[in-house]
Every structure is written in C-alpha cells, then in structure tokens.
DRENTORKOL-3810 file (N, C-alpha, C; in nm, 4 decimals):
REM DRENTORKOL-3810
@n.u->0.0823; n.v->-0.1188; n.w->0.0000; ca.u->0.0000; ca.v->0.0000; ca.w->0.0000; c.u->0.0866; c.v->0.1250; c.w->0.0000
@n.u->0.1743; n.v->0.1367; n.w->0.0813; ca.u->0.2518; ca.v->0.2316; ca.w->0.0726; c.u->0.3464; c.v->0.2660; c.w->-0.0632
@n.u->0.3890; n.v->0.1678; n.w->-0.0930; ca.u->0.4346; ca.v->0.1902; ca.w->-0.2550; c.u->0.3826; c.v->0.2390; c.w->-0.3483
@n.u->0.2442; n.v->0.1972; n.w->-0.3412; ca.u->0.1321; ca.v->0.2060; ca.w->-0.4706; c.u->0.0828; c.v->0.3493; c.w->-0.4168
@n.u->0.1212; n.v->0.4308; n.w->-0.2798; ca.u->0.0842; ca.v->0.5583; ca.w->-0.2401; c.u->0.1949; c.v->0.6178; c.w->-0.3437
@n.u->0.3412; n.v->0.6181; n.w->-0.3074; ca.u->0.4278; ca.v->0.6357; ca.w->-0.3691; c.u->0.4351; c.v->0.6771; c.w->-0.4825
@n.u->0.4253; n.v->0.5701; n.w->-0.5185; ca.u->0.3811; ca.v->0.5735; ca.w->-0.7069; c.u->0.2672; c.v->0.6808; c.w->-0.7858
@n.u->0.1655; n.v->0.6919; n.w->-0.6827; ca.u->0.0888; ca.v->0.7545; ca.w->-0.6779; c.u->0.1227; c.v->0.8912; c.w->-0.6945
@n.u->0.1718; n.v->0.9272; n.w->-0.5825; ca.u->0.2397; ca.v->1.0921; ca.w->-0.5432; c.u->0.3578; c.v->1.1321; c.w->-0.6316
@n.u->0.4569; n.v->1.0518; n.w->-0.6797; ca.u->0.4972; ca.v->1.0733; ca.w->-0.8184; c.u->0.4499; c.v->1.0870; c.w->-0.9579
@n.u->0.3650; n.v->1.0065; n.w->-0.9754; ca.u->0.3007; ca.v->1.0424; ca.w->-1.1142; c.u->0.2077; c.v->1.1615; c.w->-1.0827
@n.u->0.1646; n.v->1.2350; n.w->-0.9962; ca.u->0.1219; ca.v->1.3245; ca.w->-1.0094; c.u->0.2087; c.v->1.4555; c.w->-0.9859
@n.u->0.2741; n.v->1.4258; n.w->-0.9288; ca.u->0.4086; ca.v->1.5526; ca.w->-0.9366; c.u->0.4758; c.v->1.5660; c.w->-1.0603
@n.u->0.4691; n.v->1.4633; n.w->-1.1216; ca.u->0.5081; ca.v->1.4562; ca.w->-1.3177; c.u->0.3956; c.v->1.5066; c.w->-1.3359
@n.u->0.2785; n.v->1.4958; n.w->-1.3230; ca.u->0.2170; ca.v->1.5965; ca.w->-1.4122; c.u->0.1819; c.v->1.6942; c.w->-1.3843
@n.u->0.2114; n.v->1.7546; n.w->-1.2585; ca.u->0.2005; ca.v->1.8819; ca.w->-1.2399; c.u->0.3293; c.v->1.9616; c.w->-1.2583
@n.u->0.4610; n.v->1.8993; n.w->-1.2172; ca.u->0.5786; ca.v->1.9674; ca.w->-1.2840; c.u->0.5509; c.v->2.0266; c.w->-1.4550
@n.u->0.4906; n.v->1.9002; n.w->-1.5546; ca.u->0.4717; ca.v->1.9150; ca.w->-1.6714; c.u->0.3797; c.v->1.9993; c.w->-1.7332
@n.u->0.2815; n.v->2.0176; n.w->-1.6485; ca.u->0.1645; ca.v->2.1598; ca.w->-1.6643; c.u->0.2055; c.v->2.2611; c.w->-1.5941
@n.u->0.3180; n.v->2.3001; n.w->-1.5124; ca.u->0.3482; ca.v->2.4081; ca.w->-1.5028; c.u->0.4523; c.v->2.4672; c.w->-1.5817
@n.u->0.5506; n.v->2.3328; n.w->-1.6304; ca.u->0.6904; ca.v->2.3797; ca.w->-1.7563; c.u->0.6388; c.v->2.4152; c.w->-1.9121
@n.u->0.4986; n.v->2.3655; n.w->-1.9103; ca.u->0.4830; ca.v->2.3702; ca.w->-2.0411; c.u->0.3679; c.v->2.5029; c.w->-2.0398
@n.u->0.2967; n.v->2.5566; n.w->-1.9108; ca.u->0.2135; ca.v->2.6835; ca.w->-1.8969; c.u->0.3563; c.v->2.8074; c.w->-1.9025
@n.u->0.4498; n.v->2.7931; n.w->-1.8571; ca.u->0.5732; ca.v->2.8673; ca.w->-1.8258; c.u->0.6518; c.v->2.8778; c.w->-1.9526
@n.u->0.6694; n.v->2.7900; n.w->-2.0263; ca.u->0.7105; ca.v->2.8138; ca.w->-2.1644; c.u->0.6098; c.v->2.8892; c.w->-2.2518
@n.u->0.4591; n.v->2.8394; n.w->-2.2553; ca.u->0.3957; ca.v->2.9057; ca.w->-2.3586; c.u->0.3935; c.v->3.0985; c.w->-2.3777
@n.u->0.4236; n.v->3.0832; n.w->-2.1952; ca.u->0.4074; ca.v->3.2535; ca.w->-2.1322; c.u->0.5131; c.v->3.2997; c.w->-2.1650
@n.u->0.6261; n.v->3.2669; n.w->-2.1853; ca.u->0.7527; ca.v->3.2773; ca.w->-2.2077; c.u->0.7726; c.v->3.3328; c.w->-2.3719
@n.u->0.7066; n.v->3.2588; n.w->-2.4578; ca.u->0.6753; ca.v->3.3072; ca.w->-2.6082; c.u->0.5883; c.v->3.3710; c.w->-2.6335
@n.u->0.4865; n.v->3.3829; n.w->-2.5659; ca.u->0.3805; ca.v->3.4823; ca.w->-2.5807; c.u->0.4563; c.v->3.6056; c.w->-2.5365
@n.u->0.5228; n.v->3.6369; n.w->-2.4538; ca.u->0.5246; ca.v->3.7833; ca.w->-2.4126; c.u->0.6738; c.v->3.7949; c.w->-2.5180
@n.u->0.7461; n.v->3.7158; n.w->-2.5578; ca.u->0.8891; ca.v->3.7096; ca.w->-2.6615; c.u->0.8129; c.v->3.7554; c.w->-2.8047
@n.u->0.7170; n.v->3.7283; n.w->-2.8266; ca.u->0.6541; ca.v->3.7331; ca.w->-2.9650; c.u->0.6094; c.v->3.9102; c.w->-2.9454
@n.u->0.5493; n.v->3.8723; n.w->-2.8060; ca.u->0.4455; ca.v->4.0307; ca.w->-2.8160; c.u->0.5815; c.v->4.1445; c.w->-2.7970
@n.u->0.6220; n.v->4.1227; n.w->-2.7576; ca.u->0.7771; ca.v->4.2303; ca.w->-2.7023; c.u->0.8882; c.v->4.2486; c.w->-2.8958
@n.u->0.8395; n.v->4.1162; n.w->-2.9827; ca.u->0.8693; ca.v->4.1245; ca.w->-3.0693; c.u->0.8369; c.v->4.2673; c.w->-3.1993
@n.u->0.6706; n.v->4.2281; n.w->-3.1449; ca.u->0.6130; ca.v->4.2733; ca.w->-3.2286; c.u->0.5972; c.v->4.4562; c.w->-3.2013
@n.u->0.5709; n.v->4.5051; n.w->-3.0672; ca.u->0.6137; ca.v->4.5967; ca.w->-2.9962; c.u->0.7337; c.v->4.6779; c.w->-3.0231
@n.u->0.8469; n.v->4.6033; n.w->-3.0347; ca.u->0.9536; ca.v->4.6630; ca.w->-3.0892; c.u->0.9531; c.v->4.6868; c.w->-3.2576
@n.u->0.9068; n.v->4.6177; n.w->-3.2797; ca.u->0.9001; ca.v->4.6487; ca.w->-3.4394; c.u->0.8082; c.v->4.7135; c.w->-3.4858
@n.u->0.6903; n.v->4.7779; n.w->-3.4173; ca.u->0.6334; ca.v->4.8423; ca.w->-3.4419; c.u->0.6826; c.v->5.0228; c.w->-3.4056
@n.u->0.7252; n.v->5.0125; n.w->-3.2842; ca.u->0.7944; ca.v->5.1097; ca.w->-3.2311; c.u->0.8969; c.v->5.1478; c.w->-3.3399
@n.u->0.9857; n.v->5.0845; n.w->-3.3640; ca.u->1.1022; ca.v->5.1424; ca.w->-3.4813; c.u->1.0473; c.v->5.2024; c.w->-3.6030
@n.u->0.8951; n.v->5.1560; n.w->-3.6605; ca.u->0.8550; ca.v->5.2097; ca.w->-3.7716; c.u->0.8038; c.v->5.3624; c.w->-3.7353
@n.u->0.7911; n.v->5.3592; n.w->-3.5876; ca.u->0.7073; ca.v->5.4610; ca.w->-3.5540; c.u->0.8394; c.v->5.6103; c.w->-3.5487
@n.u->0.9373; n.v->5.5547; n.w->-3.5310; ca.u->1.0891; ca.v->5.6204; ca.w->-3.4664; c.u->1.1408; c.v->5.6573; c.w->-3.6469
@n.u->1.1240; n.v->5.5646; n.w->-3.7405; ca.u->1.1640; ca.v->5.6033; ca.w->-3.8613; c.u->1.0747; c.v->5.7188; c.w->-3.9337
@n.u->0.9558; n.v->5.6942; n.w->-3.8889; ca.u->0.8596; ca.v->5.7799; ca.w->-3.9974; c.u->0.9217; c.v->5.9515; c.w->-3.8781
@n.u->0.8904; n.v->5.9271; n.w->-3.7636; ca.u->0.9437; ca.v->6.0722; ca.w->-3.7082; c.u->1.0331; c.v->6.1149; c.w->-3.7228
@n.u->1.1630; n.v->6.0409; n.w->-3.7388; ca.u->1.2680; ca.v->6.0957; ca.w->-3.8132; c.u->1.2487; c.v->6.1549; c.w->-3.9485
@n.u->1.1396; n.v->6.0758; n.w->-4.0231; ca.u->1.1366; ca.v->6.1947; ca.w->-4.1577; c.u->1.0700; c.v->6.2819; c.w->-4.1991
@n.u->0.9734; n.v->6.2833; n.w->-4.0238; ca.u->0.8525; ca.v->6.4302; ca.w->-4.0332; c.u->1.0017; c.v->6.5282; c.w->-3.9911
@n.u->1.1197; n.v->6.4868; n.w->-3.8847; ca.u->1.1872; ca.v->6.5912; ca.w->-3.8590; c.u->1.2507; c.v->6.6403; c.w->-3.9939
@n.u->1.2752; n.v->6.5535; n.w->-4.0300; ca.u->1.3828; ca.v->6.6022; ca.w->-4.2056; c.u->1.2694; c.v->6.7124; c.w->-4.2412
@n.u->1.1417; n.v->6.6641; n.w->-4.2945; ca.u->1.0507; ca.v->6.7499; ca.w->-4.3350; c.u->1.0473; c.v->6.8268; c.w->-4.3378
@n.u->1.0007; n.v->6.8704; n.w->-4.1758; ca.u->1.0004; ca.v->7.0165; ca.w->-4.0977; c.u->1.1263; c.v->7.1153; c.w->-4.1218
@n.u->1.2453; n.v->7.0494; n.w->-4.1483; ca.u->1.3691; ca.v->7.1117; ca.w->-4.1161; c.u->1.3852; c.v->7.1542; c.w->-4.2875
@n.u->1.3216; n.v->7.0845; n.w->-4.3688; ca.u->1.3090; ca.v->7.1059; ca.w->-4.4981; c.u->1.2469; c.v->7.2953; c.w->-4.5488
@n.u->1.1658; n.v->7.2387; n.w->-4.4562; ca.u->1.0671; ca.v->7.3653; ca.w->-4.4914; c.u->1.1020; c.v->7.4678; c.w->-4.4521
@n.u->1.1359; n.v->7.4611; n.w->-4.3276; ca.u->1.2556; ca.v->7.6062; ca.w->-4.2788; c.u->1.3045; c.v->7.5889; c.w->-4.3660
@n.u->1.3819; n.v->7.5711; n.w->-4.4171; ca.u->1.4983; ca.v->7.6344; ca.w->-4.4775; c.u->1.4571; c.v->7.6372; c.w->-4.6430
@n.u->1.3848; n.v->7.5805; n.w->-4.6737; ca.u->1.3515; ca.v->7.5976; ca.w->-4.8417; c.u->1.2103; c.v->7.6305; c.w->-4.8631
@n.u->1.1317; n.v->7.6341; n.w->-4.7654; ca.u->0.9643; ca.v->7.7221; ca.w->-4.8138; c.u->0.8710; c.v->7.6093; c.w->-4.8632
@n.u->0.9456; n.v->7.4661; n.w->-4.9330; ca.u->0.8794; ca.v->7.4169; ca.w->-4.9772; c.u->0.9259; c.v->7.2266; c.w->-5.0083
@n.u->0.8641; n.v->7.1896; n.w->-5.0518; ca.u->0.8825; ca.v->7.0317; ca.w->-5.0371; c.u->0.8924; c.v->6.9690; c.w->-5.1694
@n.u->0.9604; n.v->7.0469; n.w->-5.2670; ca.u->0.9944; ca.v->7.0463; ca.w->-5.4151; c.u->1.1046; c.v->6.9094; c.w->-5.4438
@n.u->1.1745; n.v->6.9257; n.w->-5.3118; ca.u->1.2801; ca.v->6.8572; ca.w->-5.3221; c.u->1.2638; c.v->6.6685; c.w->-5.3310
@n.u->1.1415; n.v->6.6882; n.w->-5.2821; ca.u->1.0772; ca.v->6.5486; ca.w->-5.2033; c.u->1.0626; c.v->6.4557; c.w->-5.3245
@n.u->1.0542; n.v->6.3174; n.w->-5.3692; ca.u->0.9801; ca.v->6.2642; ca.w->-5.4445; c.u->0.9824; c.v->6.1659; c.w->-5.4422
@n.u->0.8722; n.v->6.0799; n.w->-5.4405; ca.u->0.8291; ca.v->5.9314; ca.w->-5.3749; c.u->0.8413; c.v->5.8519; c.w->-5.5372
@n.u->0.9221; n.v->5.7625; n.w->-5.5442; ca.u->0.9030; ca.v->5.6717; ca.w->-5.6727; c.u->0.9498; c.v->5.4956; c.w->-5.6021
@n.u->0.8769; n.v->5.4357; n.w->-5.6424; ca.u->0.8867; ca.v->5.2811; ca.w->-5.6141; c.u->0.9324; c.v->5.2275; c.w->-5.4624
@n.u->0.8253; n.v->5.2781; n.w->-5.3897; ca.u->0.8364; ca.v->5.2610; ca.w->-5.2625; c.u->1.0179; c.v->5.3144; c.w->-5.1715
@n.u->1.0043; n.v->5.4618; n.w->-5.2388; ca.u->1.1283; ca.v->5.5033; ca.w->-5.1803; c.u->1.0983; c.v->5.6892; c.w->-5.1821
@n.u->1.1137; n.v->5.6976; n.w->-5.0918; ca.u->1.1588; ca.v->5.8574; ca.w->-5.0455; c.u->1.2685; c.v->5.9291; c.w->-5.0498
@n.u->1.2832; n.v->6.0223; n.w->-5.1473; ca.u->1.3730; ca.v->6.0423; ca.w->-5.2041; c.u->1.3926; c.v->6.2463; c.w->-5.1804
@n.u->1.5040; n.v->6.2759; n.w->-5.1045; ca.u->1.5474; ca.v->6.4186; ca.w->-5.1159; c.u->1.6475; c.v->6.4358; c.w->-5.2208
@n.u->1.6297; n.v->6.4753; n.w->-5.3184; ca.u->1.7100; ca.v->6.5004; ca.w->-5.4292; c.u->1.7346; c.v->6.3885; c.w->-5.4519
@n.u->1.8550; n.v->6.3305; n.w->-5.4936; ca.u->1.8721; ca.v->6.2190; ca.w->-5.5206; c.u->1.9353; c.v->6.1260; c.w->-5.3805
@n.u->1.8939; n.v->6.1821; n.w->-5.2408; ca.u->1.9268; ca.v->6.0889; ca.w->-5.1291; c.u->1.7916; c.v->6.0625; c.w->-5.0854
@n.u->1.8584; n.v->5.8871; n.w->-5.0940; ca.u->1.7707; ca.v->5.8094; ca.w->-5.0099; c.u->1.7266; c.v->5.8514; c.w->-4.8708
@n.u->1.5665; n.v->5.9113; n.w->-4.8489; ca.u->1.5283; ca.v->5.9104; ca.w->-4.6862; c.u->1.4674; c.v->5.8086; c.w->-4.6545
@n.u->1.4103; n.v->5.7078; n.w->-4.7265; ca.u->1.3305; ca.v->5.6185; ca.w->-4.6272; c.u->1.2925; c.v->5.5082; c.w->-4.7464
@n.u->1.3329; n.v->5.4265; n.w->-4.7741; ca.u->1.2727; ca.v->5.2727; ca.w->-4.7896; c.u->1.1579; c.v->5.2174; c.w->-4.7353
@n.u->1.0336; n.v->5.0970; n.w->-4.8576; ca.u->0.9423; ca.v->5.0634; ca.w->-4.7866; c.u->0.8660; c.v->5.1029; c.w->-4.7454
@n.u->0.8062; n.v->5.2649; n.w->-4.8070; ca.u->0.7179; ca.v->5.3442; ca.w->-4.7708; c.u->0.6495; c.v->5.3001; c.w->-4.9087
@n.u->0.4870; n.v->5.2699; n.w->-4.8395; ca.u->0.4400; ca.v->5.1973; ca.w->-4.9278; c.u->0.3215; c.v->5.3243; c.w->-5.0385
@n.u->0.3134; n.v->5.4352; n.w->-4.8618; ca.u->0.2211; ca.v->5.5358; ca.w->-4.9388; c.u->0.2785; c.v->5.6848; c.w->-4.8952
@n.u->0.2916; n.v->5.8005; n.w->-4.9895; ca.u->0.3185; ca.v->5.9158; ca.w->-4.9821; c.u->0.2015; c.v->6.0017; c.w->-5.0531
@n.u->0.1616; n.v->6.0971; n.w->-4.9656; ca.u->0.1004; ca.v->6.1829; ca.w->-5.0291; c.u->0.1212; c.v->6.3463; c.w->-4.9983
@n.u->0.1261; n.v->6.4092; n.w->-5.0384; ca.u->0.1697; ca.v->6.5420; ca.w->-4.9895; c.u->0.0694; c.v->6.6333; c.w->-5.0860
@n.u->-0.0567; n.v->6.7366; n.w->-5.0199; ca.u->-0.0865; ca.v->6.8515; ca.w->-5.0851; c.u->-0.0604; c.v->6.9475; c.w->-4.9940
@n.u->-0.0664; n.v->7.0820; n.w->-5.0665; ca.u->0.0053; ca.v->7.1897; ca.w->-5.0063; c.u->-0.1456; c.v->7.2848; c.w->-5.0460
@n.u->-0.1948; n.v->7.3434; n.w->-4.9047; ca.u->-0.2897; ca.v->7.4493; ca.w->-4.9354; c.u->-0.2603; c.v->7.5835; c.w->-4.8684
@n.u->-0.2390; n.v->7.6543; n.w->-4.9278; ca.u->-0.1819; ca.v->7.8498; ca.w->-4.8399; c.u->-0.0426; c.v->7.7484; c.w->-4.7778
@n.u->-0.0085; n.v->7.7639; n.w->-4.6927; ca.u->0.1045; ca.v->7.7249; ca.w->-4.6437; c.u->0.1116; c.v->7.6393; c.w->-4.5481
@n.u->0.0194; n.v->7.5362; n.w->-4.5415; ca.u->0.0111; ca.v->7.4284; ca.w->-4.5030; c.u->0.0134; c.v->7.3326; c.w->-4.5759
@n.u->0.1330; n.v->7.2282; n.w->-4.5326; ca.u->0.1119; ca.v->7.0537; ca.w->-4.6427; c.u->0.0548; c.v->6.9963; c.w->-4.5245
@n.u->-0.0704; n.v->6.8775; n.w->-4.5884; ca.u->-0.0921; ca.v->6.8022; ca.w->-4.5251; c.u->-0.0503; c.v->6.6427; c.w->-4.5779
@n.u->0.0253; n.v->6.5824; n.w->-4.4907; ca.u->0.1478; ca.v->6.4705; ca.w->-4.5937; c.u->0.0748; c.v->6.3232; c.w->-4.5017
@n.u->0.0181; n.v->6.1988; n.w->-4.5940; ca.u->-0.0325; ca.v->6.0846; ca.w->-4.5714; c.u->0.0847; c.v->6.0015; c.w->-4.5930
@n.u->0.1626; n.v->5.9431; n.w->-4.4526; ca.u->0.2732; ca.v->5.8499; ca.w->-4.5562; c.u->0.1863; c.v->5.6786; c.w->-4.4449
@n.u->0.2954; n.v->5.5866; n.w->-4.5410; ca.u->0.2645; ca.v->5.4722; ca.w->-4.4425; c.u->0.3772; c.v->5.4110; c.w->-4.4713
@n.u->0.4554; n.v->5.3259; n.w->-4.3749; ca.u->0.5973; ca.v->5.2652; ca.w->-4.3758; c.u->0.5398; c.v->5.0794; c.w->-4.3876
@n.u->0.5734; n.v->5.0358; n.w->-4.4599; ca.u->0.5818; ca.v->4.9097; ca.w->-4.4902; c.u->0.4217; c.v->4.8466; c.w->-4.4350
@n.u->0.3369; n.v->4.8944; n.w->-4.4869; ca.u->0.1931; ca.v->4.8564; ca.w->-4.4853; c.u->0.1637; c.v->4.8152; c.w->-4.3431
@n.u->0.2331; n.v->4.8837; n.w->-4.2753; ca.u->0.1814; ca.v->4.8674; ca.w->-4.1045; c.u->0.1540; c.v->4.9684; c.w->-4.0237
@n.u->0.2686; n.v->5.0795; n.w->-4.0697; ca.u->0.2409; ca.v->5.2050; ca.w->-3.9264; c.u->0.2343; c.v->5.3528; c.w->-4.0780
@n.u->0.1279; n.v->5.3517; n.w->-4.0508; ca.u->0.0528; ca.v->5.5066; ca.w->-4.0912; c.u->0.0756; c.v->5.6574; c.w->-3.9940
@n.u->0.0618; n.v->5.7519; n.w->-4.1071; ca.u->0.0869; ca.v->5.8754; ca.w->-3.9840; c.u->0.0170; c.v->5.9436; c.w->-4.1036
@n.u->-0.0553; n.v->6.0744; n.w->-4.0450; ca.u->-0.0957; ca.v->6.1986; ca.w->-4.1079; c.u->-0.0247; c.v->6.3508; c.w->-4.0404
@n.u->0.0689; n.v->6.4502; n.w->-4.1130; ca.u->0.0883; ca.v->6.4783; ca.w->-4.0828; c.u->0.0444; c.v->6.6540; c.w->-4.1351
@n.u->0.0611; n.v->6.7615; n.w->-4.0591; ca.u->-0.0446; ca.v->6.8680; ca.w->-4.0777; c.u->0.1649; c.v->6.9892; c.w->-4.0943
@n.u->0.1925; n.v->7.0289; n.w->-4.1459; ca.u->0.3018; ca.v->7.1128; ca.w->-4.1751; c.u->0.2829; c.v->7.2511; c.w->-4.2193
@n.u->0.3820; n.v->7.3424; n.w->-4.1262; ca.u->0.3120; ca.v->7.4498; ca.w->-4.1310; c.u->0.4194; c.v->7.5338; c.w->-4.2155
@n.u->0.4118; n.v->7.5834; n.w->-4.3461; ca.u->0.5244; ca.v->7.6494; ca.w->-4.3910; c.u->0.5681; c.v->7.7781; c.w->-4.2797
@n.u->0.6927; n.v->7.8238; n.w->-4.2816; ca.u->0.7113; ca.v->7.9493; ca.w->-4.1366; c.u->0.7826; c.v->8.0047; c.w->-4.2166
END
C-alpha cells in the first residue's frame, strides 16, 4: 500500500511539474513574440518621425517640399535616399500648409499637418 501511495504521489508531481513547464514556456513566447512585435512596431514609428523631422527642417529652410519625391516605394530628397518601404506618400500643399499621408511598410501610418514658417 505504501508503494502504490508512492507511485501515486509521483506520477502526479510529473504531471504537475509538466503543466506548469509547459504553462511557463507558452508565457515565455507569448510575451517574446508580443515584445517582438512591440519593438518592431515602435522602430517604424521612430523612422517615420525621423522623416517628419527632415521634413520640418526642410521647410525652414527651403519654403517648400519640391525637393521630395516618392518613386517605387522610396523617399527620395534630391537624389538621397530618406526612407525605404514606404508603401504610401502623399503630400498637398494648401496656403502654407502641407498636409502629408505616408505609411511605412503597410503597417504604421501617420498623417501629418506642416506648417510652412
């Protein structure tokens, strides 16, 4: 009797060791995936603001956004590369405001409102 207790109280400590290593792993990739995805969303968000700053800094100093031109998913200041993988650009200019629609690799969108000075 005591053995077959034994036996008992081990196979259930195997399966509770095993439902807690395998609840502890799944949590483990779930928050690795989400922390994944988080960060990579964040960087698109850090790239597109880097090229509202170019923008802005554009416009001081030249009045206007002539320089700009979006061809085959690329953003282009004169002939330097600003941004790759921009899937949408739009820029109209009314009195001295552009209002510019971009989106970075069909995930993170921004609208942005620019004030010529």
């Amino acid at each position: 009797m005591k053995k077959s207790f034994l036996i008992f109280e081990t196979i259930i400590s195997v399966i509770l060791f095993l439902t807690i290593f395998l609840t502890s792993t799944y949590l483990i990739l779930y928050i690795n995936n989400h922390n994944n995805q988080n960060y990579n969303t964040n960087l698109n968000k850090i790239k597109l603001e880097t090229t509202k700053l170019f923008l802005e800094h554009t416009l001081q100093k030249e009045k206007n956004l002539n320089n700009i031109t979006y061809t085959n998913n690329h953003l282009f200041y004169k002939t330097y590369l600003l941004d790759d993988n921009i899937t949408l650009f739009e820029s109209n200019k009314q009195n001295n405001i552009y209002n510019i629609d971009i989106k970075y690799n069909d995930t993170t969108s921004m609208h942005w409102v620019l004030l010529v000075k």
